[in-house]
NUTORMI-652789 format. One record per residue (C-alpha): residue number from 1; x, y, z; residue in three letters. Coordinates in steps of 0.05 Angstrom, whole numbers. Example, Ala and Ser with C-alpha at 12.3 -4.5 7.8 and 13.67 -1.06 7.14 Angstrom:
REM NUTORMI-652789
{1,{246,-90,156},"ALA"},
{2,{273,-21,143},"SER"},
//
This chain:
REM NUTORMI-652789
{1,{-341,-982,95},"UNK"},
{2,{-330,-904,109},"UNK"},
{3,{-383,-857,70},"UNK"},
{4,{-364,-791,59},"UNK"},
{5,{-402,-769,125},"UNK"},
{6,{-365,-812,162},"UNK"},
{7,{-295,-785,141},"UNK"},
{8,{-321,-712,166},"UNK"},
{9,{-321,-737,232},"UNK"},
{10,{-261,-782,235},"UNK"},
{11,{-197,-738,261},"UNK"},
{12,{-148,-724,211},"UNK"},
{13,{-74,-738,228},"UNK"},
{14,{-67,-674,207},"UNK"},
{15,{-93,-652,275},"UNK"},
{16,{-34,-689,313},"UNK"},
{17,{2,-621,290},"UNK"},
{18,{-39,-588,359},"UNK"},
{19,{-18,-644,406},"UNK"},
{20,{61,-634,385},"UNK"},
{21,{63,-677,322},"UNK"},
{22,{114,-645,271},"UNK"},
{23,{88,-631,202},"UNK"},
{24,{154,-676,172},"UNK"},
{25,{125,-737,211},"UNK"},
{26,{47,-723,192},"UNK"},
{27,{75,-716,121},"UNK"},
{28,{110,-781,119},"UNK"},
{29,{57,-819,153},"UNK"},
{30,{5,-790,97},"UNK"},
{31,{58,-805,37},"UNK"},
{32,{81,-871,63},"UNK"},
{33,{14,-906,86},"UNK"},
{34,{-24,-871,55},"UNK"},
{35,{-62,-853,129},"UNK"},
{36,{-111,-803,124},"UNK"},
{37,{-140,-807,193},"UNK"},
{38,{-118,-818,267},"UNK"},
{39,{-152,-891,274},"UNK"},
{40,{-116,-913,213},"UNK"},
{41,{-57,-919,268},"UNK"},
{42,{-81,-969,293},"UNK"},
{43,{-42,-1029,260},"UNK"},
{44,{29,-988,247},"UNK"},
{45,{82,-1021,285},"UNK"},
{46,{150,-988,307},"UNK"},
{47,{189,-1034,250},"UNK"},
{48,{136,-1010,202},"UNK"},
{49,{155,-939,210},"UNK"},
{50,{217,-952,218},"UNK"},
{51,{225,-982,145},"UNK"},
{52,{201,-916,124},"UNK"},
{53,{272,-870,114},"UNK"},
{54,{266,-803,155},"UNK"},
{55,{228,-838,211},"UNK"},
{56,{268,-860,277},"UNK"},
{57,{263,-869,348},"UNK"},
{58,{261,-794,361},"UNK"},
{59,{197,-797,314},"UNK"},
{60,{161,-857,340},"UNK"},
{61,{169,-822,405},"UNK"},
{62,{148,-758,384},"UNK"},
{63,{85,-797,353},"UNK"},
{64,{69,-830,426},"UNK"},
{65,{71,-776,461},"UNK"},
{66,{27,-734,404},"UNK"},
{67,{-27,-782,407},"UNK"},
{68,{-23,-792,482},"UNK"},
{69,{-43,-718,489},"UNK"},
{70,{-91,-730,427},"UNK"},
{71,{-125,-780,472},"UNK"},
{72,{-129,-729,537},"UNK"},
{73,{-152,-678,498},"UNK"},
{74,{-92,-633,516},"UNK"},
{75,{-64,-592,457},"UNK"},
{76,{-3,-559,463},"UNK"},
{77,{-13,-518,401},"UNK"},
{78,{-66,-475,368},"UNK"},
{79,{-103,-480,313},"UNK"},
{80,{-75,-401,289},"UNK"},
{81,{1,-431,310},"UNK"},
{82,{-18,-492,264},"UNK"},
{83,{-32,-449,213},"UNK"},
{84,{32,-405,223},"UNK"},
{85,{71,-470,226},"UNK"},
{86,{52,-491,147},"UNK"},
{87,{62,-429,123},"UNK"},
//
Protein backbone atom coordinates (compact mmCIF):
# COMPACT_ATOMS: atom_id res chain seq x y z
CA UNK A 1 0.00 0.00 0.00
CA UNK A 2 1.35 3.65 -0.95
CA UNK A 3 0.96 6.32 2.07
CA UNK A 4 0.86 9.68 1.20
CA UNK A 5 4.80 9.96 1.89
CA UNK A 6 5.39 7.47 -0.38
CA UNK A 7 3.60 9.14 -3.40
CA UNK A 8 5.99 12.39 -2.75
CA UNK A 9 8.72 10.39 -3.76
CA UNK A 10 7.36 8.30 -6.54
CA UNK A 11 8.04 10.20 -10.05
CA UNK A 12 5.08 11.56 -11.63
CA UNK A 13 4.52 10.78 -15.35
CA UNK A 14 4.17 14.15 -15.50
CA UNK A 15 7.95 14.39 -15.40
CA UNK A 16 8.32 12.27 -18.74
CA UNK A 17 7.44 15.89 -20.19
CA UNK A 18 11.66 16.64 -19.48
CA UNK A 19 12.81 13.43 -21.09
CA UNK A 20 10.67 14.28 -24.49
CA UNK A 21 7.26 12.87 -23.49
CA UNK A 22 4.45 15.07 -25.14
CA UNK A 23 1.90 16.53 -22.84
CA UNK A 24 -1.09 14.78 -25.35
CA UNK A 25 0.49 11.34 -24.47
CA UNK A 26 1.06 12.09 -20.52
CA UNK A 27 -2.59 13.30 -20.69
CA UNK A 28 -3.97 10.18 -22.17
CA UNK A 29 -1.98 7.87 -20.14
CA UNK A 30 -3.38 9.86 -16.86
CA UNK A 31 -7.17 9.89 -18.36
CA UNK A 32 -7.08 6.40 -19.67
CA UNK A 33 -5.32 4.32 -16.83
CA UNK A 34 -5.73 6.35 -14.62
CA UNK A 35 -1.51 6.33 -14.04
CA UNK A 36 -0.40 8.75 -11.75
CA UNK A 37 3.22 7.73 -11.51
CA UNK A 38 6.11 6.39 -13.73
CA UNK A 39 6.19 2.68 -12.04
CA UNK A 40 2.54 2.37 -12.73
CA UNK A 41 4.05 1.52 -16.38
CA UNK A 42 5.01 -1.21 -15.50
CA UNK A 43 2.19 -3.72 -16.72
CA UNK A 44 0.91 -1.46 -19.92
CA UNK A 45 1.45 -3.40 -22.97
CA UNK A 46 1.68 -1.95 -26.61
CA UNK A 47 -2.08 -3.48 -27.43
CA UNK A 48 -3.14 -1.86 -24.23
CA UNK A 49 -2.28 1.54 -25.42
CA UNK A 50 -3.06 0.88 -28.43
CA UNK A 51 -6.90 0.29 -27.56
CA UNK A 52 -6.74 3.72 -26.22
CA UNK A 53 -7.86 6.15 -29.52
CA UNK A 54 -5.12 8.93 -30.08
CA UNK A 55 -2.32 6.58 -29.12
CA UNK A 56 -0.16 4.78 -32.01
CA UNK A 57 3.08 3.54 -32.89
CA UNK A 58 4.53 7.04 -33.19
CA UNK A 59 3.38 7.32 -29.40
CA UNK A 60 4.52 4.08 -27.97
CA UNK A 61 7.75 5.04 -29.50
CA UNK A 62 7.83 8.36 -28.32
CA UNK A 63 7.02 6.72 -24.76
CA UNK A 64 10.22 4.25 -25.09
CA UNK A 65 12.44 6.50 -25.87
CA UNK A 66 11.00 9.10 -22.99
CA UNK A 67 11.48 6.68 -20.34
CA UNK A 68 14.76 5.31 -21.73
CA UNK A 69 16.22 8.85 -21.06
CA UNK A 70 14.01 8.90 -17.79
CA UNK A 71 16.09 5.89 -16.78
CA UNK A 72 19.70 7.63 -17.78
CA UNK A 73 18.86 10.52 -16.16
CA UNK A 74 19.20 12.58 -19.38
CA UNK A 75 16.49 15.32 -19.88
CA UNK A 76 16.14 16.91 -22.89
CA UNK A 77 13.95 19.62 -21.53
CA UNK A 78 13.78 22.01 -18.58
CA UNK A 79 11.81 22.33 -15.95
CA UNK A 80 11.11 26.46 -17.05
CA UNK A 81 10.49 24.91 -20.95
CA UNK A 82 8.03 22.43 -19.17
CA UNK A 83 6.38 25.09 -17.78
CA UNK A 84 6.31 27.17 -21.04
CA UNK A 85 5.05 24.07 -22.78
CA UNK A 86 1.50 23.93 -20.56
CA UNK A 87 0.91 27.20 -20.81
Amino acid sequence: MVTPNDADDRPSIAELQRYGLSLKIINLLEENFTYLYIDELQGLTVGMLLDVPMIGPGSILSLGQALGRWLEEKPVNTEEECARMKQ
